[in-house]
C-alpha positions in Angstrom: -7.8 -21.7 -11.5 -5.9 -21.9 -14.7 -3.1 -19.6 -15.9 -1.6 -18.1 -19.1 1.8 -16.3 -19.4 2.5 -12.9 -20.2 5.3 -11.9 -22.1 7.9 -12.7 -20.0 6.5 -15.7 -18.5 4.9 -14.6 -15.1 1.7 -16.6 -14.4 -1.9 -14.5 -14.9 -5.1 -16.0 -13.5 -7.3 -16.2 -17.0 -9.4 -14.8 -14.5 -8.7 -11.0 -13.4 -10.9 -9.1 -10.7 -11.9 -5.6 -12.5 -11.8 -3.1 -9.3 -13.8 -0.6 -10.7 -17.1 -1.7 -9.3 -16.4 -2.1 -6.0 -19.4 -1.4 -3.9 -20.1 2.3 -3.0 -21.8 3.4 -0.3 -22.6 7.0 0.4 -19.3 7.2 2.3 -17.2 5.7 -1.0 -16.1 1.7 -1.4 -17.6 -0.4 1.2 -14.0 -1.5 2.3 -15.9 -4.0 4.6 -17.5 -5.8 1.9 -14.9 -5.7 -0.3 -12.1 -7.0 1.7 -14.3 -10.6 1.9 -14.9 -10.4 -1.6 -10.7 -9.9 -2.6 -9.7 -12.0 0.1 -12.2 -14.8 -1.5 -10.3 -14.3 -5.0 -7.5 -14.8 -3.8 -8.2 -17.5 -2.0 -9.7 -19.2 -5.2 -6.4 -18.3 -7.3 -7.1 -15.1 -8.9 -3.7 -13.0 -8.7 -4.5 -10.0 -11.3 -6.3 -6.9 -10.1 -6.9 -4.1 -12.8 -7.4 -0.9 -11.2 -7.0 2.8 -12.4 -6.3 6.5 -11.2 -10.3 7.6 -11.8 -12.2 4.5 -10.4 -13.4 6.0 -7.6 -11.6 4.7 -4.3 -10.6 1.8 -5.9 -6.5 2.4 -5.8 -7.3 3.1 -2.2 -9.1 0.3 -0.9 -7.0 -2.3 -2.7 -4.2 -1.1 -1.4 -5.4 -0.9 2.2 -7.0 -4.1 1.8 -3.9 -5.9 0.4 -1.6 -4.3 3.3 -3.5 -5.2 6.3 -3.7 -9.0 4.7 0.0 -8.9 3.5 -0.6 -10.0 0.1 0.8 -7.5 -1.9 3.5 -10.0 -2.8 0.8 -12.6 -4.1 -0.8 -10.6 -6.7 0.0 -8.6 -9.6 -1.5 -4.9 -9.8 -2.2 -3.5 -13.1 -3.4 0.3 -13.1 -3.3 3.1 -15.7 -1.9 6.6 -16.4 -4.5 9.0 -16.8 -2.6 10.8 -20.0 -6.0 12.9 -20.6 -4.9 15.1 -17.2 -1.8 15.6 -18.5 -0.5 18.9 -19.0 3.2 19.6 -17.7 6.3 17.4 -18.1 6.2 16.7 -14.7 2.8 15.0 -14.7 3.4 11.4 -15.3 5.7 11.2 -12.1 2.9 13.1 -9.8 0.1 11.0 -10.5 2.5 7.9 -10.8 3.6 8.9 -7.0 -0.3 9.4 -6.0 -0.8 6.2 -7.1 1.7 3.9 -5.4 0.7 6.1 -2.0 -2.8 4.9 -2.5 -2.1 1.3 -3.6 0.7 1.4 -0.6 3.3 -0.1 -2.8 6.8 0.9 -3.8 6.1 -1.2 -7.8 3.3 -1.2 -10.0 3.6 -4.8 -12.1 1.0 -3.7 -15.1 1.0 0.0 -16.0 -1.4 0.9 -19.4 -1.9 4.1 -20.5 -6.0 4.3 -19.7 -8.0 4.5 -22.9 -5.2 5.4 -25.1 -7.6 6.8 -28.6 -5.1 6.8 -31.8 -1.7 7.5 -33.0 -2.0 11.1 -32.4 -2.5 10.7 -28.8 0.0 8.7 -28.5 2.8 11.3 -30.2 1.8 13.7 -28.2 2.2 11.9 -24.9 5.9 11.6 -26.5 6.2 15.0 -27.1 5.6 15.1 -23.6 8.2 13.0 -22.7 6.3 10.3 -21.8 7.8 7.5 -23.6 11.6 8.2 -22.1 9.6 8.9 -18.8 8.3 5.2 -19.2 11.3 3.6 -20.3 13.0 5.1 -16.8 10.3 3.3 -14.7 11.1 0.2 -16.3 14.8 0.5 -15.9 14.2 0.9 -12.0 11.8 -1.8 -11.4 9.2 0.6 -10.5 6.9 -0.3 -13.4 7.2 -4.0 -14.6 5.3 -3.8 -17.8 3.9 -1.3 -19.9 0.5 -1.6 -22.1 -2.3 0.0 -23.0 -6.3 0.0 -22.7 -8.1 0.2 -26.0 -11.8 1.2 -27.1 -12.7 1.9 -30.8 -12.0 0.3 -34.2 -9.7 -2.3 -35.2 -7.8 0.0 -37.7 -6.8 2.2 -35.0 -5.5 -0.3 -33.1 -3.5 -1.9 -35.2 -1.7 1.3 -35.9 -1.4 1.9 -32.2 0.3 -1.8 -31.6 2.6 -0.2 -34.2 3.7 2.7 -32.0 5.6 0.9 -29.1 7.0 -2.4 -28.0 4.3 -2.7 -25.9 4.2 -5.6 -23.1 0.6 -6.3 -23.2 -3.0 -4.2 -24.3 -6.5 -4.2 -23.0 -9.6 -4.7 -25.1 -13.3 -4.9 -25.4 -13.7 -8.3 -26.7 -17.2 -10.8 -26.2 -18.7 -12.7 -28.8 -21.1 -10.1 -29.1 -18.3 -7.8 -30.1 -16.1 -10.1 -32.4 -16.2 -7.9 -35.3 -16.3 -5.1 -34.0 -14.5 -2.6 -31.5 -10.8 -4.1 -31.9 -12.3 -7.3 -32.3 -11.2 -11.0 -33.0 -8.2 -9.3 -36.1 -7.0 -6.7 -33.3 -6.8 -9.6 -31.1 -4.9 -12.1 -33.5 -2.7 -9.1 -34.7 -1.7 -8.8 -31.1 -1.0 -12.0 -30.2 1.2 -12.3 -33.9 3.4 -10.2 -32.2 4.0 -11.8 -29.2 1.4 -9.4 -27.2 -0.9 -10.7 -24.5 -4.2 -9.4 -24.5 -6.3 -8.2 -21.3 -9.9 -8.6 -21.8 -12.5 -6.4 -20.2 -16.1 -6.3 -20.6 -16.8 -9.7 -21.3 -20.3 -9.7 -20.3 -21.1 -6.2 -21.7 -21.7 -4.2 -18.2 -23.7 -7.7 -17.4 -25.6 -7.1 -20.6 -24.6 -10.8 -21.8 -25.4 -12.2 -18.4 -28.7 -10.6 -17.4 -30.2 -8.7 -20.0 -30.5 -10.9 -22.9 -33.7 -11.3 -25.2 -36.4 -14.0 -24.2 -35.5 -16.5 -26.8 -31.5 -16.3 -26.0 -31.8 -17.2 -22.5 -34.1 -20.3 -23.5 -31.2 -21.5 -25.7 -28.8 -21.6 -23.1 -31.6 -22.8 -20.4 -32.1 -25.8 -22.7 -28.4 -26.8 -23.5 -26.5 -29.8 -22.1 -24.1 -29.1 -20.3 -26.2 -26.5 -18.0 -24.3 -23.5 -17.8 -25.3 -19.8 -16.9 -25.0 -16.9 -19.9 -22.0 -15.9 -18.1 -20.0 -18.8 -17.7 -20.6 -19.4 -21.5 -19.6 -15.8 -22.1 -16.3 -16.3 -20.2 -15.8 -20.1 -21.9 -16.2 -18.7 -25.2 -13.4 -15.8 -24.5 -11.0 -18.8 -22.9 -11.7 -21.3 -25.9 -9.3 -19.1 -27.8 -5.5 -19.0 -27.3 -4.9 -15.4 -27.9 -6.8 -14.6 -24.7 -4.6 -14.0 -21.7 -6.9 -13.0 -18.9 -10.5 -11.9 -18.4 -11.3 -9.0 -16.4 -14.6 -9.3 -14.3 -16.2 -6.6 -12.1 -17.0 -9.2 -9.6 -18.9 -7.4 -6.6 -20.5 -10.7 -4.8 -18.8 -14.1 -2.4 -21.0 -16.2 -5.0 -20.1 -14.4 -7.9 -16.6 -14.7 -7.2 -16.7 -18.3 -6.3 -19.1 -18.9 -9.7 -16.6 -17.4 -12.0 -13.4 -19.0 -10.4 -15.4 -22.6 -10.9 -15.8 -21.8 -14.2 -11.9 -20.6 -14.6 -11.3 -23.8 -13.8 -12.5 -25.4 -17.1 -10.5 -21.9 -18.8 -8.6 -24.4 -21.5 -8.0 -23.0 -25.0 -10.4 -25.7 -27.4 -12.7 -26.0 -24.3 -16.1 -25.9 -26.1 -17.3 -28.1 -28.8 -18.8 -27.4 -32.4 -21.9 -27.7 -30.7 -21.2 -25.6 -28.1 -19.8 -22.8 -30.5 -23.0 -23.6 -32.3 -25.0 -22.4 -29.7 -23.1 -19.3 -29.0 -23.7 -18.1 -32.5 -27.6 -18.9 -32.0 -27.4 -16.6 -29.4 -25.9 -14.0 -31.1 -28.6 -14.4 -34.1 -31.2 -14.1 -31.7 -29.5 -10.8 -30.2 -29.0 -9.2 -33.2 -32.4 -9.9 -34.8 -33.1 -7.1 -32.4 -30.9 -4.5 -34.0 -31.6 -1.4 -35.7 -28.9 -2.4 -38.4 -28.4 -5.8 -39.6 -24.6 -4.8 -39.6 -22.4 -8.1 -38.6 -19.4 -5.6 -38.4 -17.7 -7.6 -41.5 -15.7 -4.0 -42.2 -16.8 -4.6 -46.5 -17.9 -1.2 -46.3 -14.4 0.3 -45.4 -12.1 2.4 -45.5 -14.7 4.8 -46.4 -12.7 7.6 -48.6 -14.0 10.1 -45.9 -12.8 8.1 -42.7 -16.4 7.2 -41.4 -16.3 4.5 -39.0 -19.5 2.8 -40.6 -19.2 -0.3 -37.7 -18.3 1.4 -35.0 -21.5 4.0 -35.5 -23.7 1.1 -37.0 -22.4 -0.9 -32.9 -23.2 2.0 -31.1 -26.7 2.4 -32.7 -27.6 -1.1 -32.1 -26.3 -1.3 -28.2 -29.3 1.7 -28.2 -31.9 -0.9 -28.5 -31.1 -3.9 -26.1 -28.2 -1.8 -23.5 -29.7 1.6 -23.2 -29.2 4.7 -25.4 -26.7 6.4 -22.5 -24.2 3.0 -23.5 -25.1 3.4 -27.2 -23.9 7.2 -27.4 -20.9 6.0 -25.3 -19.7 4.0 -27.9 -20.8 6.3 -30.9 -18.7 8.8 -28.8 -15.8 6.7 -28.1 -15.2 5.4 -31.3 -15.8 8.5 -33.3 -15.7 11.6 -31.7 -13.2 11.7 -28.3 -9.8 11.4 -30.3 -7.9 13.9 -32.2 -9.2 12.6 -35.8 -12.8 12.3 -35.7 -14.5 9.5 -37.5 -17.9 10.4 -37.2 -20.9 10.8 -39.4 -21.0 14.3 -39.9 -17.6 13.4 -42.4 -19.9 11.3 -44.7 -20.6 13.1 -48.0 -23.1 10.3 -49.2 -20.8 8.8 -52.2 -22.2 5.5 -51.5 -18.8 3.6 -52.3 -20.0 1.8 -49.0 -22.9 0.0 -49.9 -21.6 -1.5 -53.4 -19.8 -4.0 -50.8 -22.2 -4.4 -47.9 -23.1 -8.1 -48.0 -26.2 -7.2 -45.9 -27.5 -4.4 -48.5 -28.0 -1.9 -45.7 -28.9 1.3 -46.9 -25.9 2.3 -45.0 -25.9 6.4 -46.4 -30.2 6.8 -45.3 -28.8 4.7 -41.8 -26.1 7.2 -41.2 -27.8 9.9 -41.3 -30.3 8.5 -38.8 -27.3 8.1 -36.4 -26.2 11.5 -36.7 -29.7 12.6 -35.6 -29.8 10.4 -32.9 -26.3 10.7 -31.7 -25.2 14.4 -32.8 -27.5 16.8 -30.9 -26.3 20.2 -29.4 -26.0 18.3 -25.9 -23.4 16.1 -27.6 -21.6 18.4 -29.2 -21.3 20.0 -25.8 -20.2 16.7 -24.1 -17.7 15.6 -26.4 -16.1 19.3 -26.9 -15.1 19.2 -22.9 -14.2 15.5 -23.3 -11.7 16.7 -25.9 -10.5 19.8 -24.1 -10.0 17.5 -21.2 -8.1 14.9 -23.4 -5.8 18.2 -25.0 -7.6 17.7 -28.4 
């Protein structure tokens, strides 16, 4: 196993175990099962586990797990504040206190604020008191470091590494999503300021290790050295510097053992000019299945009406190879759950957009296709309660 430093110069396993797919049985997480499957991590090296508050029974079990094997002292524990439940002054503490009872510890090393949006969000969790409430925790030890978990557009984020001295964030980030969700500028712009960067879905929900088109999988079949789509996926994140750790939802003894053999090779400069070559084949050969030749280059912004043009063109392409449920996610996600929305019912078809689209999409006809496929009553509906929820 190899290890990169956080801020302060603790050791993280490039490698993190993502506890949010634990296996569930009809009783909630096969404890059982898991326990094999943490203590084989471990075993292996891995010492960051990434839970939060609304993974079901997954603050739970790792904390039983880790008590009964006395290992809390040999791993690091990152979990999140749910700030969308948050109503009262007095939140932050209660759910804070819920979660060290379930994870059976008296310190939580990691502690993000889970799916943090924009800037407004972020003021109003001051307004809260949440940022003195924070800066108490770290005073007494209770919380060691304090980030945040990040989906949507790298604009937003940079303004939300703005708001804080944070300790460490968590993106999206794959080579299928360089250019877009925070992408390869949100994650140079943290590490510029001296933030580590957490990286989950590496292999897109499995997407990038399972699900990828005919003439993709042959690519990688065919290369020398033989790899599976995975352990490229995870080489290609570790090749760069900036990366701290990888998050994996590891849910099997030989997946676990797979991915720690290939954390073993985790150097930054790792693959060749061949191998990079190879990756970006891939990624051809993925995206000549789009709806939208969009490469997520951002020419097309700021749009004057605060469209996110990438993130809706993303979300409309994840439709056609990872499901339409995923693709609305996103569209959702990076548009619509947040105080400002970015969406496509704000585009008023000026067409400043396409005079700098390298690609020449026809991105004002393609818009409006997303909004028909994205923006039916049922969404409306969805994201509404999502926003209630969230104290939009």
């Amino acid at each position: 196993m190899q290890y990169r430093k956080d801020r302060y110069g603790n050791e993280i396993s490039v490698l993190g175990y993502g506890c949010m797919r634990f296996t569930q049985t009809p009783a909630g997480v096969d404890v059982k099962k898991t326990e094999k499957e943490i203590l084989t991590a471990i075993e292996n090296g891995v010492n960051y586990f990434d839970t939060a508050y609304i993974y079901p029974g997954s603050e739970a079990s790792l904390g039983e797990i880790l008590e009964r094997n006395n290992l809390r002292s040999k791993v690091k524990i990152a979990t999140k504040l749910p700030h969308y439940l948050l109503k009262n002054p007095g939140d932050p503490e209660k759910y804070f206190r819920e979660e060290l009872r379930r994870l059976r510890t008296d310190h939580v090393d990691y502690y993000l604020m889970h799916m943090l949006t924009d800037d407004a969000t972020w003021k109003r969790l001051l307004d809260l008191g949440v940022g003195d409430w924070l800066d108490e925790k770290l005073k007494s030890g209770e919380i060691g470091q304090v980030g945040f978990s990040y989906h949507g557009n790298s604009d937003t984020f940079m303004k939300l590494l703005d708001c804080r001295d944070w300790d460490f964030c968590q993106i999206q980030y794959n080579y299928l999503d360089e250019n877009s969700q925070a992408g390869v500028t949100g994650l140079r712009a943290a590490a510029s300021k001296g933030i580590p960067v957490i990286i989950m879905e590496p292999l897109r929900g499995g997407r990038l290790a399972g699900g990828l088109p005919k003439t993709a999988a042959k690519r990688f079949a065919n290369y020398e050295p033989k790899r599976t789509p995975a352990a490229w996926s995870f080489l290609w994140l570790w090749n760069q510097p900036e990366v701290t750790c990888v998050l994996s939802g590891m849910n099997s003894v030989s997946m676990i053992e797979e991915n720690c053999a290939t954390a073993d090779l985790a150097f930054p400069g790792c693959l060749t000019d061949s191998d990079l070559e190879l990756i970006s084949k891939v990624v051809d050969d993925i995206n000549s299945k789009m709806v939208v030749p969009c490469t997520g280059c951002r020419y097309c912004m700021p749009c004057p009406r605060g469209v996110d043009i990438p993130g809706t063109f993303a979300a409309l392409n994840r439709t056609k190879y990872d499901g339409y449920f995923n693709g609305i996610k996103d569209y959702a996600m990076s548009t619509s759950v947040r105080k400002n929305y970015t969406g496509v019912k704000k585009c008023i078809g000026c067409g400043k957009c396409e005079k700098h689209c390298p690609q020449g999409i026809k991105i004002r006809d393609m818009l409006k296709y997303a909004g028909k496929k994205f923006e039916g009553p049922l969404f409306k509906v969805g994201t509404g309660v999502l926003q209630k929820i969230m104290k939009y």
